[in-house]
ZADO-1210 file (C-alpha; in nm, 4 decimals, padded with zeros to 6 digits):
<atoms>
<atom x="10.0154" y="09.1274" z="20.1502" code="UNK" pos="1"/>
<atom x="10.1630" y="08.8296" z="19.9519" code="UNK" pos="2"/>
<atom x="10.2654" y="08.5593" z="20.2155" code="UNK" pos="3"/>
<atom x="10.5004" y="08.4150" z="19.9363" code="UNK" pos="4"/>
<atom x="10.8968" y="08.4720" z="19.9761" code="UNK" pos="5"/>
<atom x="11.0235" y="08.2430" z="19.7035" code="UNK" pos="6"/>
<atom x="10.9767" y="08.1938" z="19.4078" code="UNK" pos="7"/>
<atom x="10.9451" y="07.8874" z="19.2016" code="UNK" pos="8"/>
<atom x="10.8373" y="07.7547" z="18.8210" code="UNK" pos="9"/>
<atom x="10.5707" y="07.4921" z="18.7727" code="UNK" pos="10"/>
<atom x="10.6640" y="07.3279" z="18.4472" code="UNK" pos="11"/>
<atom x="10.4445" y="07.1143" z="18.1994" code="UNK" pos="12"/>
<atom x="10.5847" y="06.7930" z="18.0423" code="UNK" pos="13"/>
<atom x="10.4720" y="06.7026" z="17.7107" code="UNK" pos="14"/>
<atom x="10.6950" y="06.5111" z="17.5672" code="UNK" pos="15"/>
<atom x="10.7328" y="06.2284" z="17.8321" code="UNK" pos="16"/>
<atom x="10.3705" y="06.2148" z="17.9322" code="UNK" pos="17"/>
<atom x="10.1294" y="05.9236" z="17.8583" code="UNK" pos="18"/>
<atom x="09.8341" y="05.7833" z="18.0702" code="UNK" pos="19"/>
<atom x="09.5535" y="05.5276" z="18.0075" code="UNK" pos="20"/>
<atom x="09.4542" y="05.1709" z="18.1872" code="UNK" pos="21"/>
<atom x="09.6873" y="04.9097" z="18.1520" code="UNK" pos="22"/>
<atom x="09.6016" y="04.5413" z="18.1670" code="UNK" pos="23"/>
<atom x="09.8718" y="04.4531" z="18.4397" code="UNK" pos="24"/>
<atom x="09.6537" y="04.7140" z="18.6536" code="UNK" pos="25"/>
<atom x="09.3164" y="04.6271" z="18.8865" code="UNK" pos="26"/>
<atom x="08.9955" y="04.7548" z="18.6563" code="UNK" pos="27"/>
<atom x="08.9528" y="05.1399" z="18.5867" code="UNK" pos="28"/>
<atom x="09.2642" y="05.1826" z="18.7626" code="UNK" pos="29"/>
<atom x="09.5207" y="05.4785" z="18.5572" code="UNK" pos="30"/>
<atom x="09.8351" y="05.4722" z="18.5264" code="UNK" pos="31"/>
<atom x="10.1098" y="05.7060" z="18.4470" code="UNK" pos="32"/>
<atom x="10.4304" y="05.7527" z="18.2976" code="UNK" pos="33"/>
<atom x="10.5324" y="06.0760" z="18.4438" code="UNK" pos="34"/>
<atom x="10.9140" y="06.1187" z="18.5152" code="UNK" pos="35"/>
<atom x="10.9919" y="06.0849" z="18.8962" code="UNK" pos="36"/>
<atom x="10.9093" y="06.3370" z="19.1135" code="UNK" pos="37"/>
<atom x="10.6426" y="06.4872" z="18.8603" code="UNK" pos="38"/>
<atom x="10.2606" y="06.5078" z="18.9146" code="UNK" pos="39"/>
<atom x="10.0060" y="06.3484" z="18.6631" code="UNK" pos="40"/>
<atom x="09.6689" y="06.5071" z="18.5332" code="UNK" pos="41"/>
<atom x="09.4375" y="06.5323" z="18.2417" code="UNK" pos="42"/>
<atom x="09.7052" y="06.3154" z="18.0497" code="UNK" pos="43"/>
<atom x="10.0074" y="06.6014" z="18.1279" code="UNK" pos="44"/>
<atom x="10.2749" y="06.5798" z="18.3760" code="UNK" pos="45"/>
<atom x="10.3874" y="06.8686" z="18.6122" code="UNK" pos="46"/>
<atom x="10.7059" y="06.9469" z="18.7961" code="UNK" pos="47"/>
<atom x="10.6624" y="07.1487" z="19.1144" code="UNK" pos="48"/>
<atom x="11.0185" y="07.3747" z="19.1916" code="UNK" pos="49"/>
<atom x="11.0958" y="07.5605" z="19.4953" code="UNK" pos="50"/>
<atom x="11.4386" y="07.6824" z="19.3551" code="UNK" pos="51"/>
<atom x="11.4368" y="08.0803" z="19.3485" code="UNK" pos="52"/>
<atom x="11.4852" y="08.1845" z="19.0182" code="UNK" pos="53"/>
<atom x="11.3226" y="08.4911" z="18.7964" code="UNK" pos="54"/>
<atom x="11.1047" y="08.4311" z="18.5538" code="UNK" pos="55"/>
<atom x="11.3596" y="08.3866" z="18.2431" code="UNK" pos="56"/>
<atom x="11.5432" y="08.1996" z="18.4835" code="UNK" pos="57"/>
<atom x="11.2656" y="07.9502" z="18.5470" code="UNK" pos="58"/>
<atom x="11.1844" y="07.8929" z="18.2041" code="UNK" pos="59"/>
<atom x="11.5236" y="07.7984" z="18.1127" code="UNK" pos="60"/>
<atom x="11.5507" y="07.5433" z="18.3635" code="UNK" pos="61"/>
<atom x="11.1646" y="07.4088" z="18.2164" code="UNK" pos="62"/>
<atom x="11.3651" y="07.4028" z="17.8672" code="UNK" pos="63"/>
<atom x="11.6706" y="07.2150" z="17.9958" code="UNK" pos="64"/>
<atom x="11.4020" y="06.9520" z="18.1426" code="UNK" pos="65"/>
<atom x="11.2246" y="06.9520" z="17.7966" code="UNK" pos="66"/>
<atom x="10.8944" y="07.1218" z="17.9489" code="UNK" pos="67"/>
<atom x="10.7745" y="07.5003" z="17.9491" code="UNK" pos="68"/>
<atom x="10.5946" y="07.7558" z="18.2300" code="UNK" pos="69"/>
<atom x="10.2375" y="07.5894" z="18.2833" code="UNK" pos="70"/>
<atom x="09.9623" y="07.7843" z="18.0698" code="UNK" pos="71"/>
<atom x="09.6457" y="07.6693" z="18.3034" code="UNK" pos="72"/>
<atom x="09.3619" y="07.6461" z="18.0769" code="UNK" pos="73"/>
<atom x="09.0764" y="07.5737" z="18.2918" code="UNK" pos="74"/>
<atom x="08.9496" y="07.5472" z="18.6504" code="UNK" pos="75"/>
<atom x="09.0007" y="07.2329" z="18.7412" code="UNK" pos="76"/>
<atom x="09.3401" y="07.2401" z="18.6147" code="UNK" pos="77"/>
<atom x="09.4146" y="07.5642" z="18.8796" code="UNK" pos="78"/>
<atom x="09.2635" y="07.3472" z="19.1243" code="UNK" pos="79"/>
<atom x="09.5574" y="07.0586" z="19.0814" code="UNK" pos="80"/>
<atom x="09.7869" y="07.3191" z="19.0927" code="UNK" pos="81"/>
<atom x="09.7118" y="07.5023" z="19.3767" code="UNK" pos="82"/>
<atom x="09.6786" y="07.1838" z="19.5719" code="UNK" pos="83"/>
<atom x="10.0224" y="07.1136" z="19.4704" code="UNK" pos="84"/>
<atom x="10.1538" y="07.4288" z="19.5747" code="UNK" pos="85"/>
<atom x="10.2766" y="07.5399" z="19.9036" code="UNK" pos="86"/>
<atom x="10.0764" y="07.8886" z="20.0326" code="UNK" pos="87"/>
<atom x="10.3836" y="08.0257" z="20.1512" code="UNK" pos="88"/>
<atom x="10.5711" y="08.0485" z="19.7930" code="UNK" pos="89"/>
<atom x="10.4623" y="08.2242" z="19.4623" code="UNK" pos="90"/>
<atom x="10.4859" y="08.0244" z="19.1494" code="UNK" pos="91"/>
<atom x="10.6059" y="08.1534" z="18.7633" code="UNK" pos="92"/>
<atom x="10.3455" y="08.0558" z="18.5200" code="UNK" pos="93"/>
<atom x="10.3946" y="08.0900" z="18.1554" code="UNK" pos="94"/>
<atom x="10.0786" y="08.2312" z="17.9708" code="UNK" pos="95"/>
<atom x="10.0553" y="08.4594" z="17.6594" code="UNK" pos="96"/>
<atom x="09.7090" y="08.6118" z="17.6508" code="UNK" pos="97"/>
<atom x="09.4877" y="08.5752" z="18.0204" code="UNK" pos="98"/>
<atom x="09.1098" y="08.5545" z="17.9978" code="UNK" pos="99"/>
<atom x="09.0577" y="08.7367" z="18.2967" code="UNK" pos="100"/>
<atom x="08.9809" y="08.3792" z="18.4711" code="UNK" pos="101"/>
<atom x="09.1937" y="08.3643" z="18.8016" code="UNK" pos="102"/>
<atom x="09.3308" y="08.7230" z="18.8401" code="UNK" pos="103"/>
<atom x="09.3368" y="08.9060" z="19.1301" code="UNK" pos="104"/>
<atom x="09.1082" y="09.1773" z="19.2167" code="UNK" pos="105"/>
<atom x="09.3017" y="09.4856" z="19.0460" code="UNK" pos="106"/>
<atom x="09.5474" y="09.3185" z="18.8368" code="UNK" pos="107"/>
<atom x="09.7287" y="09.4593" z="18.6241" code="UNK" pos="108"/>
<atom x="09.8577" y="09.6989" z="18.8300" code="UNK" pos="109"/>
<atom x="10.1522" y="09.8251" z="18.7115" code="UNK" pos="110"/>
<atom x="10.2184" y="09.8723" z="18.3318" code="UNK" pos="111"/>
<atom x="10.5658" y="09.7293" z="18.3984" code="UNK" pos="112"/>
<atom x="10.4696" y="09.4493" z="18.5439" code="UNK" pos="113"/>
<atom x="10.4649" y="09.1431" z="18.2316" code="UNK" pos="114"/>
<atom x="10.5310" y="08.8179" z="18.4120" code="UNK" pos="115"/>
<atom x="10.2762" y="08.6192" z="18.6129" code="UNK" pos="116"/>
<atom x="10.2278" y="08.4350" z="18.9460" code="UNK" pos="117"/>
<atom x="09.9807" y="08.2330" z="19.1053" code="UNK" pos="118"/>
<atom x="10.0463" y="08.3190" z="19.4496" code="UNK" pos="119"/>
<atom x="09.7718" y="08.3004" z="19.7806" code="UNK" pos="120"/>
<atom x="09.6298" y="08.5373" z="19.9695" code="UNK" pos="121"/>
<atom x="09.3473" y="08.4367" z="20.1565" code="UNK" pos="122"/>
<atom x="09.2257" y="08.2278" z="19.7779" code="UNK" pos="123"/>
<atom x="09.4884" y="08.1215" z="19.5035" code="UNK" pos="124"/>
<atom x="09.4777" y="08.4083" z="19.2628" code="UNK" pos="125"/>
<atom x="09.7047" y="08.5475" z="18.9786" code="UNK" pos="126"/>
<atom x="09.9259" y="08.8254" z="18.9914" code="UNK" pos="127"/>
<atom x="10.1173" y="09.0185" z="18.7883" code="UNK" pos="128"/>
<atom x="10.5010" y="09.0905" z="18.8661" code="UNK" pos="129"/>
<atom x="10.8451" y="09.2105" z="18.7661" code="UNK" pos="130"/>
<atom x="11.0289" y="08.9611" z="18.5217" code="UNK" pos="131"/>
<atom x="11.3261" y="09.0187" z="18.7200" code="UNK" pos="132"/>
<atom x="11.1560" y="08.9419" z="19.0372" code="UNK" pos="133"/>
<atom x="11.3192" y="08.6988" z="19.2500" code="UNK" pos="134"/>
<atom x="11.1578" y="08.7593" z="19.5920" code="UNK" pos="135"/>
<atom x="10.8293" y="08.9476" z="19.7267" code="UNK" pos="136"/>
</atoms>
């Protein structure tokens, strides 16, 4: 069973991101111009949210903030996530077409299921859930 009792969007910036070296900073040393309280990598920013919300919920507070549902494209990006994310809470993502990469063992299971999580139990995994879903 899902340990996970809220649920919350992780949201990826685009338009306010930028990264690189700056002069002003000690060699090889990156900087970022994430908004506060967002997370930098691979040249994107992220906004962790622990607000309950379902998915359509989640993804227009993203919009309001000018970001969208993360769409995690490889492993190393899951990996910054999940080490972001609290094991106790499930987290909306926003994808359109899965590759089978992070699912859990099973999933899909139900063929009204059409909105995702990344969620732990015993490993970070993806599952499918209810759109309407606020709670596990």
């Amino acid at each position: 069973m899902a340990l996970g009792t809220n649920y919350a969007e992780v949201s990826l910036q685009n338009e306010l991101k930028s990264s690189g070296t700056n002069s002003n900073t000690p060699a090889g040393e990156v900087w970022s111009c994430c908004p506060e309280n967002w997370k930098s990598f691979s040249s994107s920013c992220y906004f962790f949210s622990t607000d309950k919300k379902s998915w359509k919920e989640s993804q227009e507070n993203c919009s309001r903030m000018e970001a969208h549902l993360v769409v995690i494209n490889s492993k190393e990006e899951q990996d910054f996530i999940t080490q972001n994310m609290d094991k106790g809470t499930a987290y909306f993502v926003g994808l359109s077409d899965p590759e089978d990469r992070f699912w859990y063992l099973g999933e899909p299971s139900n063929s009204e299921e059409h909105c995702v999580v990344v969620n732990y139990r015993r490993q970070w995994g993806w599952n499918y859930i209810l759109c309407e879903s606020v709670e596990l």
